[in-house]
PDB file of the backbone (N, CA, C, O) and the ligand in Angstrom, with CONECT records:
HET     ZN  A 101       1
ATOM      1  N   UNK A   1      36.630  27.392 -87.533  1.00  0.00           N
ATOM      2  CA  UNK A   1      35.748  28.401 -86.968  1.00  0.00           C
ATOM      3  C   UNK A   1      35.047  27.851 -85.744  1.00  0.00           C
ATOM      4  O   UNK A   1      34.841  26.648 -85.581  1.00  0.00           O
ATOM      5  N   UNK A   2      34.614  29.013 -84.700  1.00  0.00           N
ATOM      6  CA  UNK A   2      34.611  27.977 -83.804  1.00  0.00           C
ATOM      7  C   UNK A   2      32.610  28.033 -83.811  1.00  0.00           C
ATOM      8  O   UNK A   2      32.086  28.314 -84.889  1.00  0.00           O
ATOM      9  N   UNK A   3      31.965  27.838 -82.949  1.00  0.00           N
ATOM     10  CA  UNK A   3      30.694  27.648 -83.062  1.00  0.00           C
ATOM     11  C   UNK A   3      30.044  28.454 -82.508  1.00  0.00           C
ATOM     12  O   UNK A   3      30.062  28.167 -81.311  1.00  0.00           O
ATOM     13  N   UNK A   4      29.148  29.792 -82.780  1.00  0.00           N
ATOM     14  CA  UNK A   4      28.599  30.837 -81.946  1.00  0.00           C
ATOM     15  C   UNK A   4      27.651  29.725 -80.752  1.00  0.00           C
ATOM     16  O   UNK A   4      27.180  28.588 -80.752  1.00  0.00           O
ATOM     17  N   UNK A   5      27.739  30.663 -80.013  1.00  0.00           N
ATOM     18  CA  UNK A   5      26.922  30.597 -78.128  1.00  0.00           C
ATOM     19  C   UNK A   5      25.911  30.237 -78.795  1.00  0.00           C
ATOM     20  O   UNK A   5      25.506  30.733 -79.846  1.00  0.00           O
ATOM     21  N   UNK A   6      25.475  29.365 -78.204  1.00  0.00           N
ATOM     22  CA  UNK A   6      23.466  29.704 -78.345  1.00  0.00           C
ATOM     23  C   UNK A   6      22.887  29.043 -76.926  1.00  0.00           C
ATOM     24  O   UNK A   6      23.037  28.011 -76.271  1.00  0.00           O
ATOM     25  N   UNK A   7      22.186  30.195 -76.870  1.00  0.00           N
ATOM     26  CA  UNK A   7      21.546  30.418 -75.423  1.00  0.00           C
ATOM     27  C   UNK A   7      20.014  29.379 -76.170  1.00  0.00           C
ATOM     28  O   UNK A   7      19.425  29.479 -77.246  1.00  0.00           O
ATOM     29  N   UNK A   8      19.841  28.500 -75.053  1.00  0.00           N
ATOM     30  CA  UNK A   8      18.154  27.652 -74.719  1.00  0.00           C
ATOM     31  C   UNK A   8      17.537  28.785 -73.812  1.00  0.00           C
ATOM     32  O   UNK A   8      18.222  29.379 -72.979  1.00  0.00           O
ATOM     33  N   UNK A   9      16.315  29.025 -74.006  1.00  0.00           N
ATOM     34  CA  UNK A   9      15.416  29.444 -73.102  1.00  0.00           C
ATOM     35  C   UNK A   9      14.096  29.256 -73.620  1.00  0.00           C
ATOM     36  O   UNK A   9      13.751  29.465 -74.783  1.00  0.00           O
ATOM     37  N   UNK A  10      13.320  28.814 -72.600  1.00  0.00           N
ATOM     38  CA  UNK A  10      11.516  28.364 -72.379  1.00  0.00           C
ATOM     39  C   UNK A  10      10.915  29.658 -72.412  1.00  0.00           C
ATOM     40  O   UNK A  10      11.099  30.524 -71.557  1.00  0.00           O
ATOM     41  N   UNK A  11      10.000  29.794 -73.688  1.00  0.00           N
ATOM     42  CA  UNK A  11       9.311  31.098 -73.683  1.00  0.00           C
ATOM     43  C   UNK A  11       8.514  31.167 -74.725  1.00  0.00           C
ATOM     44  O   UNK A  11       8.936  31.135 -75.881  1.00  0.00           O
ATOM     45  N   UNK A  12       6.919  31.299 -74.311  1.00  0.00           N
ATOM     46  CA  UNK A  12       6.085  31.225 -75.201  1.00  0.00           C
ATOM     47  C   UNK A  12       5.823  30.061 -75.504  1.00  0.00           C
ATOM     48  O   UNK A  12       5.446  29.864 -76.659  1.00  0.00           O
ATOM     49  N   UNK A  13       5.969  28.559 -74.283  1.00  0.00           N
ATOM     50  CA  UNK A  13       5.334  27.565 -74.863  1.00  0.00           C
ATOM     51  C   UNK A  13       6.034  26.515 -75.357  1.00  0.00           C
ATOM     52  O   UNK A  13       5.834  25.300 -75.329  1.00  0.00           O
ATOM     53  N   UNK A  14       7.123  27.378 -75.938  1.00  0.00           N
ATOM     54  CA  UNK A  14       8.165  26.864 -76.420  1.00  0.00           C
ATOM     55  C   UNK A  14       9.781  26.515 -76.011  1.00  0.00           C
ATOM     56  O   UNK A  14      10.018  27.418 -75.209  1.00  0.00           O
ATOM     57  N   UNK A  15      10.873  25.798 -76.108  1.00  0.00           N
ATOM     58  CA  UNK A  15      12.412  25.926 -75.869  1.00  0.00           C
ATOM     59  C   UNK A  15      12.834  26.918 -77.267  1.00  0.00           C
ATOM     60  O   UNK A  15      12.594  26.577 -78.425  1.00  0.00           O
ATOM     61  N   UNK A  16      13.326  27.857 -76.975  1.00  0.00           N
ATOM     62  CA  UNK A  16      14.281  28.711 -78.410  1.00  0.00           C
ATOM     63  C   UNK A  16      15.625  28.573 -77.844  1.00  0.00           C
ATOM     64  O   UNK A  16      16.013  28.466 -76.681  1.00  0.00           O
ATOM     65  N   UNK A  17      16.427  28.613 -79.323  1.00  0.00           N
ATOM     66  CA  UNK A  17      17.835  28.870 -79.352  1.00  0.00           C
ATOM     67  C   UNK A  17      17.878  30.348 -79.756  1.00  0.00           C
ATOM     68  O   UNK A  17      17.162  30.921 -80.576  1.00  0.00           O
ATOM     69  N   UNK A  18      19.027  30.922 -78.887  1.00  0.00           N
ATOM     70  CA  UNK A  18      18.734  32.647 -79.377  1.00  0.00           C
ATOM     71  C   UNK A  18      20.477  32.439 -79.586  1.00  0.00           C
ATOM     72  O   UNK A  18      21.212  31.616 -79.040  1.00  0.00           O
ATOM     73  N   UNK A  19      20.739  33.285 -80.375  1.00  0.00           N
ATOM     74  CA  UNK A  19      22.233  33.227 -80.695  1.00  0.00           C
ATOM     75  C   UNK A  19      22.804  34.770 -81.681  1.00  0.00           C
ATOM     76  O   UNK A  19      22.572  35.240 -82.795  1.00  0.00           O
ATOM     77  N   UNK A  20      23.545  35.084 -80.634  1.00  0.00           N
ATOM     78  CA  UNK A  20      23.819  36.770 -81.176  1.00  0.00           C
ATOM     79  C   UNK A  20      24.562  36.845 -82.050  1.00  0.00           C
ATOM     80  O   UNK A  20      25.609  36.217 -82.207  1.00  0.00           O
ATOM     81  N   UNK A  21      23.886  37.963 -82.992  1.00  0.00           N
ATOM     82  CA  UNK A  21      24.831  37.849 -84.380  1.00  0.00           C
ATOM     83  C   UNK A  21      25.413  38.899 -84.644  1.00  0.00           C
ATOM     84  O   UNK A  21      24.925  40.028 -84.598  1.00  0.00           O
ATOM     85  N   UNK A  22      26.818  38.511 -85.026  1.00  0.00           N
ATOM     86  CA  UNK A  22      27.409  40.242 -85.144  1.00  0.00           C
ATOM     87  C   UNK A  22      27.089  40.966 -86.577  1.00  0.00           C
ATOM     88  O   UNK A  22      26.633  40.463 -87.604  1.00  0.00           O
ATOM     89  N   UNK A  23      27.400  42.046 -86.359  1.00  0.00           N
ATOM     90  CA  UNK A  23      27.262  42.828 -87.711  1.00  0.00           C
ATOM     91  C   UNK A  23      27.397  42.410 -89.310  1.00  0.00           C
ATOM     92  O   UNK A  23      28.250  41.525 -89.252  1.00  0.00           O
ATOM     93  N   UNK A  24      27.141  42.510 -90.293  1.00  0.00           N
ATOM     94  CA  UNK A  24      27.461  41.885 -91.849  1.00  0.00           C
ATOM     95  C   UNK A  24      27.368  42.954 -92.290  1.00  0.00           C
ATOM     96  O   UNK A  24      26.942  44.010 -91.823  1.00  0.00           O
ATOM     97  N   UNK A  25      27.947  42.565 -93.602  1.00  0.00           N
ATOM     98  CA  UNK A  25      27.566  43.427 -94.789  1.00  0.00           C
ATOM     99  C   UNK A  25      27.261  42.844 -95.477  1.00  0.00           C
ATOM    100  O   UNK A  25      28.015  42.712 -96.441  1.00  0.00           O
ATOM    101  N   UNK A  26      25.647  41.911 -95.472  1.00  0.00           N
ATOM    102  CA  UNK A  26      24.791  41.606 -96.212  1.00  0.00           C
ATOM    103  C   UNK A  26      24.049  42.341 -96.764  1.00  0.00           C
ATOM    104  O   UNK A  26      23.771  42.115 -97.942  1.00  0.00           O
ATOM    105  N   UNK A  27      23.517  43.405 -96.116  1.00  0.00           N
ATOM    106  CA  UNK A  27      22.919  44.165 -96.624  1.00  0.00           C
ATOM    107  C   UNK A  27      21.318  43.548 -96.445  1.00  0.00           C
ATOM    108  O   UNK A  27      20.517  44.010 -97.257  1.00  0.00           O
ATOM    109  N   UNK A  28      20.850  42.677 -95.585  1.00  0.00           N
ATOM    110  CA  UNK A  28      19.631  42.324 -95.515  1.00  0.00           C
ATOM    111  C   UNK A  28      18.821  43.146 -94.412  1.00  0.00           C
ATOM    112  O   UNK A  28      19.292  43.897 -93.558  1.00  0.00           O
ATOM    113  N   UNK A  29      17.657  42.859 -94.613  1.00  0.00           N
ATOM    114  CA  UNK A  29      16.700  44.026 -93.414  1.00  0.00           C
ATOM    115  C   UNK A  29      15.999  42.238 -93.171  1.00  0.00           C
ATOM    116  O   UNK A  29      15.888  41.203 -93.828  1.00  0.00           O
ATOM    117  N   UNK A  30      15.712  42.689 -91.976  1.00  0.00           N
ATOM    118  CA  UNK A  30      14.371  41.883 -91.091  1.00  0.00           C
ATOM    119  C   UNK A  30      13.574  42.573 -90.515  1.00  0.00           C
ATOM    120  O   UNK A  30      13.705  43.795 -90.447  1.00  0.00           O
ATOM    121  N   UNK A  31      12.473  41.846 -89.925  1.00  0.00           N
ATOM    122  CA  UNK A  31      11.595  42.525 -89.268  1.00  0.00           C
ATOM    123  C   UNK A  31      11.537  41.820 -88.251  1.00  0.00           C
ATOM    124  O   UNK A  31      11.355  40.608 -88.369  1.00  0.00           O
ATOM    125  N   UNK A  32      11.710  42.556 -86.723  1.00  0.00           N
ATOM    126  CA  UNK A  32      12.041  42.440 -85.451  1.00  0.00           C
ATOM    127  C   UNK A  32      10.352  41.954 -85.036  1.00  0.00           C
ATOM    128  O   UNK A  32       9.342  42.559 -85.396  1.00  0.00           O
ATOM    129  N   UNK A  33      10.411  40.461 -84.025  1.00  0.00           N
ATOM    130  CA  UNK A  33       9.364  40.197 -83.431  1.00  0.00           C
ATOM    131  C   UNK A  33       8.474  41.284 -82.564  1.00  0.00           C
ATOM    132  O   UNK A  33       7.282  41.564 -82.434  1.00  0.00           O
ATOM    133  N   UNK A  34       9.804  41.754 -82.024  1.00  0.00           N
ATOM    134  CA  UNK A  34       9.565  42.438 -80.732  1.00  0.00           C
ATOM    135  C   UNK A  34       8.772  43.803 -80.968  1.00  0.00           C
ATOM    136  O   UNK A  34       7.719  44.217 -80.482  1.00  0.00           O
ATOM    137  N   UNK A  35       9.735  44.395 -81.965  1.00  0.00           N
ATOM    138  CA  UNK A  35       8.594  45.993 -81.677  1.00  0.00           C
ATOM    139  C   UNK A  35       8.331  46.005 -83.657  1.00  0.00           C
ATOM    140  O   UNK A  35       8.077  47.022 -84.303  1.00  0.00           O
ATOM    141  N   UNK A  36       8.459  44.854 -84.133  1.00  0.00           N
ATOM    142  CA  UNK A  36       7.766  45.145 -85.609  1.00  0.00           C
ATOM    143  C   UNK A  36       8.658  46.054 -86.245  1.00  0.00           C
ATOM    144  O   UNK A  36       8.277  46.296 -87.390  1.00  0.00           O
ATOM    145  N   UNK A  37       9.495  46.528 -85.990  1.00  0.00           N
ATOM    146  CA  UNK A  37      10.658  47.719 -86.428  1.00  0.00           C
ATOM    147  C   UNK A  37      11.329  46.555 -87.497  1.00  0.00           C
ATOM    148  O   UNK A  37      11.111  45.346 -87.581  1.00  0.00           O
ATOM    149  N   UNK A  38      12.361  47.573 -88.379  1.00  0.00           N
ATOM    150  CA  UNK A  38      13.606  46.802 -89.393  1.00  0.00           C
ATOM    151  C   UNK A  38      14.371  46.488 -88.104  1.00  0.00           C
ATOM    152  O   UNK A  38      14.361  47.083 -87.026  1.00  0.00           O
ATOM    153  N   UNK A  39      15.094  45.303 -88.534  1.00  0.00           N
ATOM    154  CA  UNK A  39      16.609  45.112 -88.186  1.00  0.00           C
ATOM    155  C   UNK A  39      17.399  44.758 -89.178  1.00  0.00           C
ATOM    156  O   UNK A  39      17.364  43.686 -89.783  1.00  0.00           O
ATOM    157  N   UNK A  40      18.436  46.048 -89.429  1.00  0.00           N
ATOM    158  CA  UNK A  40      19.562  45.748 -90.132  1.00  0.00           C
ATOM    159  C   UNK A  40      20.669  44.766 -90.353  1.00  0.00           C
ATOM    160  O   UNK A  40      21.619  44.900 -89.581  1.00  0.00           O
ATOM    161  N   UNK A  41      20.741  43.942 -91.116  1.00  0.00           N
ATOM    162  CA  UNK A  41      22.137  43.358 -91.296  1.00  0.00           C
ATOM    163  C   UNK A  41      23.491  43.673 -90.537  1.00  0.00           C
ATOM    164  O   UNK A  41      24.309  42.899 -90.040  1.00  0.00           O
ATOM    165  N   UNK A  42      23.467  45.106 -90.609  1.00  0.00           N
ATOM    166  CA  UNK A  42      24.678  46.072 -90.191  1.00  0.00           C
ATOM    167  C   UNK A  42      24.542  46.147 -88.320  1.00  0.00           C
ATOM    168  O   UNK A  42      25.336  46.673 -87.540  1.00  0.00           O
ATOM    169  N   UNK A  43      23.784  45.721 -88.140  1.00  0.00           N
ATOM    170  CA  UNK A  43      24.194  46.103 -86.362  1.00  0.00           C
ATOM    171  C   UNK A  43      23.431  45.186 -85.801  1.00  0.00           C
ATOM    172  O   UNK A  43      22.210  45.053 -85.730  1.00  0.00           O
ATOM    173  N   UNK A  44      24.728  44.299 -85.240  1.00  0.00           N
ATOM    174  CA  UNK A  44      24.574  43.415 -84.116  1.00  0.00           C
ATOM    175  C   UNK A  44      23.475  42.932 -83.512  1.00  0.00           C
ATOM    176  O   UNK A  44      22.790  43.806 -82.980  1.00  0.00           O
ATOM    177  N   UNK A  45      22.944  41.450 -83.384  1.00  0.00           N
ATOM    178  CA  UNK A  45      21.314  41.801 -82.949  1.00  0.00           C
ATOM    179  C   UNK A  45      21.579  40.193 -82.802  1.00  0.00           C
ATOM    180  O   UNK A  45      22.673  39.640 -82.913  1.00  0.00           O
ATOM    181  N   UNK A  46      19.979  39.405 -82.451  1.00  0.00           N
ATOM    182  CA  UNK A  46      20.013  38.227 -81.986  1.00  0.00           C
ATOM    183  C   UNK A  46      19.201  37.366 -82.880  1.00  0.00           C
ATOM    184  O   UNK A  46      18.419  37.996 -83.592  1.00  0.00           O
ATOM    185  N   UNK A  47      19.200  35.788 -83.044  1.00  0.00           N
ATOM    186  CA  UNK A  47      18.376  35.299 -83.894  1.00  0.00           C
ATOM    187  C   UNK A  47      18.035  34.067 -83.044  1.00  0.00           C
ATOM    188  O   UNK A  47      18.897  33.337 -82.555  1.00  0.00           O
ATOM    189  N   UNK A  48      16.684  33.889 -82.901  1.00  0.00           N
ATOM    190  CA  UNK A  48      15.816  32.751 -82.091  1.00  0.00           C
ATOM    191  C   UNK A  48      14.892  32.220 -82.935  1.00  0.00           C
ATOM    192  O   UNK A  48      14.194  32.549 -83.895  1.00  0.00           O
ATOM    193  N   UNK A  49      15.157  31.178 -82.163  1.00  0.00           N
ATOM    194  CA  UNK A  49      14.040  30.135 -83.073  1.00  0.00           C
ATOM    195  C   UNK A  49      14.132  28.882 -82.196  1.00  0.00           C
ATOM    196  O   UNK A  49      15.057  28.425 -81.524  1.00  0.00           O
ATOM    197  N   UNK A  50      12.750  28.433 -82.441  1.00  0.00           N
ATOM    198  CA  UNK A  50      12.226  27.196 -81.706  1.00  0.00           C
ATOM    199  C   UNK A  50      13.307  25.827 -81.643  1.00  0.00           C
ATOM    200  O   UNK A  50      14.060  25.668 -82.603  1.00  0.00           O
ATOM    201  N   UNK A  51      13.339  25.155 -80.845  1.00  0.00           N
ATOM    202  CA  UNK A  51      14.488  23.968 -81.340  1.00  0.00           C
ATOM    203  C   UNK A  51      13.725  23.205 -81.988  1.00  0.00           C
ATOM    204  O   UNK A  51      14.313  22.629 -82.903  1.00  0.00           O
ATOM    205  N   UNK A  52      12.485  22.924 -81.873  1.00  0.00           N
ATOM    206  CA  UNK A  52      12.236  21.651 -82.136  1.00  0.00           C
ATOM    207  C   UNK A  52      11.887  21.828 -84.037  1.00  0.00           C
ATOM    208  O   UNK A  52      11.428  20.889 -84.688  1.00  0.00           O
ATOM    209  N   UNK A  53      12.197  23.098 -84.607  1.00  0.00           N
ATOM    210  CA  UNK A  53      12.057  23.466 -85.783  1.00  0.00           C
ATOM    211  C   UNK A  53      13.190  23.912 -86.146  1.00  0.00           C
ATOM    212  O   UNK A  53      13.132  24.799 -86.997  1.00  0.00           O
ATOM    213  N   UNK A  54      14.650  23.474 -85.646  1.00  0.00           N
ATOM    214  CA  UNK A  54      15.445  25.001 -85.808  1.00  0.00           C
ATOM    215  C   UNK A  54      16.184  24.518 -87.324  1.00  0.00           C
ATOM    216  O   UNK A  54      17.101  25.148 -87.850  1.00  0.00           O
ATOM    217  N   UNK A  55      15.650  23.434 -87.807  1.00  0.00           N
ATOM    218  CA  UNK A  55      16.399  22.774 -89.446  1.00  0.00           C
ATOM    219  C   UNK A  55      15.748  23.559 -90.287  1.00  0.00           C
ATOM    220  O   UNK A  55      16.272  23.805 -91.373  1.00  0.00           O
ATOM    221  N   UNK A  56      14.351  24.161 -89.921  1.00  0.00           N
ATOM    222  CA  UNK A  56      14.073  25.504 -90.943  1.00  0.00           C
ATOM    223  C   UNK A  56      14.322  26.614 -90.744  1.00  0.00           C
ATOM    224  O   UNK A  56      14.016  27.009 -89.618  1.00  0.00           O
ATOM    225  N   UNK A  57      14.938  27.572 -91.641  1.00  0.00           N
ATOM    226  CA  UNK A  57      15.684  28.253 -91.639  1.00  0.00           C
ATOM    227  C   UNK A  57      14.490  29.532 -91.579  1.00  0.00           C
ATOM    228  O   UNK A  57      14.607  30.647 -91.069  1.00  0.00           O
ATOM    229  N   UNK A  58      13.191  28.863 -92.369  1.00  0.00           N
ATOM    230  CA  UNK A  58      12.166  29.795 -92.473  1.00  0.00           C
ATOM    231  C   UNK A  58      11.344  30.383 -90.569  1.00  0.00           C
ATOM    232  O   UNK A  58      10.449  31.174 -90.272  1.00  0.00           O
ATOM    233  N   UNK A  59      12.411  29.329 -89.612  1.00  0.00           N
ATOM    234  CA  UNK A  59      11.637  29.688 -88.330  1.00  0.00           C
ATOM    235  C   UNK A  59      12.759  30.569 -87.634  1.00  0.00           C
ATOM    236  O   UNK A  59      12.824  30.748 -86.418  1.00  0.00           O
ATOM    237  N   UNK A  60      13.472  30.996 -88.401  1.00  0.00           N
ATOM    238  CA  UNK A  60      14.579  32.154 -87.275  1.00  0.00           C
ATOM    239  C   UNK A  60      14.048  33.275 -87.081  1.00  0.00           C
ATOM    240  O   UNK A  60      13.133  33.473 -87.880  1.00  0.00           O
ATOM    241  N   UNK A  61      14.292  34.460 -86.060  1.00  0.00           N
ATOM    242  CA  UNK A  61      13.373  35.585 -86.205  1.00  0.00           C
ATOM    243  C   UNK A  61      14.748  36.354 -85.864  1.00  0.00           C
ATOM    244  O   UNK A  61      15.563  35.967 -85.026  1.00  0.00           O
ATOM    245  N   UNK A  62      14.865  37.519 -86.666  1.00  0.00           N
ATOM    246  CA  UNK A  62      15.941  38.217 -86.090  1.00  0.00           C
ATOM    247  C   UNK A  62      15.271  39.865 -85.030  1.00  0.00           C
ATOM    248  O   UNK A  62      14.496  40.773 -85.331  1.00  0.00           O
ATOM    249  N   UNK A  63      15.849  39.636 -84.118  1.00  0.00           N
ATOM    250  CA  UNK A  63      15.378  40.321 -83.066  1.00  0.00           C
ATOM    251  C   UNK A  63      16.488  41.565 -82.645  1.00  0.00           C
ATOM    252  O   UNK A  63      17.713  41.443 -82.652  1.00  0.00           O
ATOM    253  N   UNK A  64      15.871  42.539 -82.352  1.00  0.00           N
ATOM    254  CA  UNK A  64      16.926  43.359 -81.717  1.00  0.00           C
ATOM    255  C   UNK A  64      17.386  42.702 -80.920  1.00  0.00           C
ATOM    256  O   UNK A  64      16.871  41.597 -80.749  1.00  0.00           O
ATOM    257  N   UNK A  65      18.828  43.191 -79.895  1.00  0.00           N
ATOM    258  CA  UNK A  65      18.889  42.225 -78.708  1.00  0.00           C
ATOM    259  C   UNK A  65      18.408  42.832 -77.668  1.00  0.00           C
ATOM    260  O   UNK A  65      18.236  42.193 -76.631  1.00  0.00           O
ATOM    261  N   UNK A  66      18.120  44.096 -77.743  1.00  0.00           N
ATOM    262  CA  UNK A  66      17.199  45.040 -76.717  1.00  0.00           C
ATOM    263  C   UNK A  66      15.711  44.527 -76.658  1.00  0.00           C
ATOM    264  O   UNK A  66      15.070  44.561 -75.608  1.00  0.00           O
ATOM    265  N   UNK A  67      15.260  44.107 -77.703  1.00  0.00           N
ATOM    266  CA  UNK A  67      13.713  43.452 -78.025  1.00  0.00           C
ATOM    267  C   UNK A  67      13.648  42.057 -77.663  1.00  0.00           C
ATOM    268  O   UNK A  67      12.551  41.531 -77.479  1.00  0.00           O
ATOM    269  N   UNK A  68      15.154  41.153 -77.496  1.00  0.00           N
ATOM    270  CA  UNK A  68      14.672  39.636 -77.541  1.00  0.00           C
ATOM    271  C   UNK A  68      15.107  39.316 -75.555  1.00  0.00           C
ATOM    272  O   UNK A  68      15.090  38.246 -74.946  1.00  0.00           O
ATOM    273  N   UNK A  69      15.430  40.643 -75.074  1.00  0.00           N
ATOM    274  CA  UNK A  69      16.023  40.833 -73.746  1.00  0.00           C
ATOM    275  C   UNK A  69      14.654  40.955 -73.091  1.00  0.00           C
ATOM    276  O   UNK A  69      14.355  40.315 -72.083  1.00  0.00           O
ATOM    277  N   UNK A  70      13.816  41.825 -73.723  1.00  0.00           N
ATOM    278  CA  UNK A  70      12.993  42.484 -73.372  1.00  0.00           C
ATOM    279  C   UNK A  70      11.445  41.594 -73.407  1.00  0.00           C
ATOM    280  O   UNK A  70      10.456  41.918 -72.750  1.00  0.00           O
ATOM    281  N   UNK A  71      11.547  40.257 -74.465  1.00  0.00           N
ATOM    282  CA  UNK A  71      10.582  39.503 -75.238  1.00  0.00           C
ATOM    283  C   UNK A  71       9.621  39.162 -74.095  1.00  0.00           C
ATOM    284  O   UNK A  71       8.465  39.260 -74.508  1.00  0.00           O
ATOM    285  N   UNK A  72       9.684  38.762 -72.685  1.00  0.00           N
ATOM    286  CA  UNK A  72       8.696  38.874 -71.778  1.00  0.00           C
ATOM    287  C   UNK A  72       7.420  40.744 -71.675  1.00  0.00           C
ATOM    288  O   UNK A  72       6.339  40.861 -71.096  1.00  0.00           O
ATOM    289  N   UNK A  73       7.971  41.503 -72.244  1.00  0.00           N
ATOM    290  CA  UNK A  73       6.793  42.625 -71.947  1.00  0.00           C
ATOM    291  C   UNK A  73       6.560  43.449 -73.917  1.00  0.00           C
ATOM    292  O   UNK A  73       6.276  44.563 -74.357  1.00  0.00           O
ATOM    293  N   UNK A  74       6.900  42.056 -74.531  1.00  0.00           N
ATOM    294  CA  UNK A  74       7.070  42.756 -76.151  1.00  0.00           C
ATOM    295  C   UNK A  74       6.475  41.260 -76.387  1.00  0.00           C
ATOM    296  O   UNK A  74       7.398  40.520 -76.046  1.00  0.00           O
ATOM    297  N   UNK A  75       5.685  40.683 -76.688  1.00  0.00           N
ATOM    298  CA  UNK A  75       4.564  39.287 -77.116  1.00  0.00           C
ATOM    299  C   UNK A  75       4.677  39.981 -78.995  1.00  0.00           C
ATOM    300  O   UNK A  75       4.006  40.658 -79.774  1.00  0.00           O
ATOM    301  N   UNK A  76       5.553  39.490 -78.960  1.00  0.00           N
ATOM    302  CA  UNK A  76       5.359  39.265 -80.527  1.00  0.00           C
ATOM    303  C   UNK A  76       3.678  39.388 -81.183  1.00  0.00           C
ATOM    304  O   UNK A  76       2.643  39.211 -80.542  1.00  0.00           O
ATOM    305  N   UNK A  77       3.789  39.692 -82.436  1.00  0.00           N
ATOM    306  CA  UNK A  77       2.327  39.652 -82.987  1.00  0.00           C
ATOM    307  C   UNK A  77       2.683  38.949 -84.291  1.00  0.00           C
ATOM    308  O   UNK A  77       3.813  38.537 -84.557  1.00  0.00           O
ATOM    309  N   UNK A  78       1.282  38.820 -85.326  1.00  0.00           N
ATOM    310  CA  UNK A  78       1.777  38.408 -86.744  1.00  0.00           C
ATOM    311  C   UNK A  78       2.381  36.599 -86.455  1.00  0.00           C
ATOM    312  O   UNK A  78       2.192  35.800 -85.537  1.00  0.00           O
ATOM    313  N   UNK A  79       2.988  36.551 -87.467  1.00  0.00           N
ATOM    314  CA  UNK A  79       2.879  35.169 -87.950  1.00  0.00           C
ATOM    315  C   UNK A  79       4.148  33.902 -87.414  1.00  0.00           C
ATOM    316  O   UNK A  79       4.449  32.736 -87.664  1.00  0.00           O
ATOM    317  N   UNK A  80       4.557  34.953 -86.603  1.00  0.00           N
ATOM    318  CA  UNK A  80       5.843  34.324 -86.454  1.00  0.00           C
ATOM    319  C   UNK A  80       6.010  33.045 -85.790  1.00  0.00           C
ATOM    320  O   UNK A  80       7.013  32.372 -86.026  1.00  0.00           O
ATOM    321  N   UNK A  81       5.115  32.648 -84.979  1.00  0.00           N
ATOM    322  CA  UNK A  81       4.647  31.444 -84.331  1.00  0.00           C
ATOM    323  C   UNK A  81       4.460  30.174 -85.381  1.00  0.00           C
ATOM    324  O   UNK A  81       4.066  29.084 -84.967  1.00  0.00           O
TER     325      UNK A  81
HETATM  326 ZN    ZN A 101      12.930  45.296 -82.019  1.00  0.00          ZN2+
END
């Protein structure tokens, strides 16, 4: 298998790895940094997280990819930091 992309970018202080994830049928929901909305398992979306934490699994955030595109005029709220 080969190894998904993961994009570095400086934001919020921080370096994140953002790395787009395709669709599952996990059947899991998240909750999007960006606008606090669900994100489905089922449709395509992005997952970032800090590098210098990225061995916890508890620091990934799954993001729309419209919301983690957008993450300069959408400042996350809540705990995710
Ligand atoms: Zn969102």
């Amino acid at each position: 298998m080969r190894e998904p992309t993961v994009t570095e970018v400086r934001w919020a202080g921080q370096v994140w790895a953002a790395r787009q994830v395709r669709a599952s049928t996990t059947g899991r929901v998240y909750r999007c940094p960006g606008c606090q909305s669900e994100v489905g398992a089922d449709t395509a979306h992005t997952v970032a997280w800090p590098v210098e934490t990225m061995n916890q699994v508890d620091n990934r955030r799954h993001w729309h990819s419209v919301c983690w595109a957008a993450r300069d005029r959408r400042r996350p709220g809540g705990s995710w930091a």
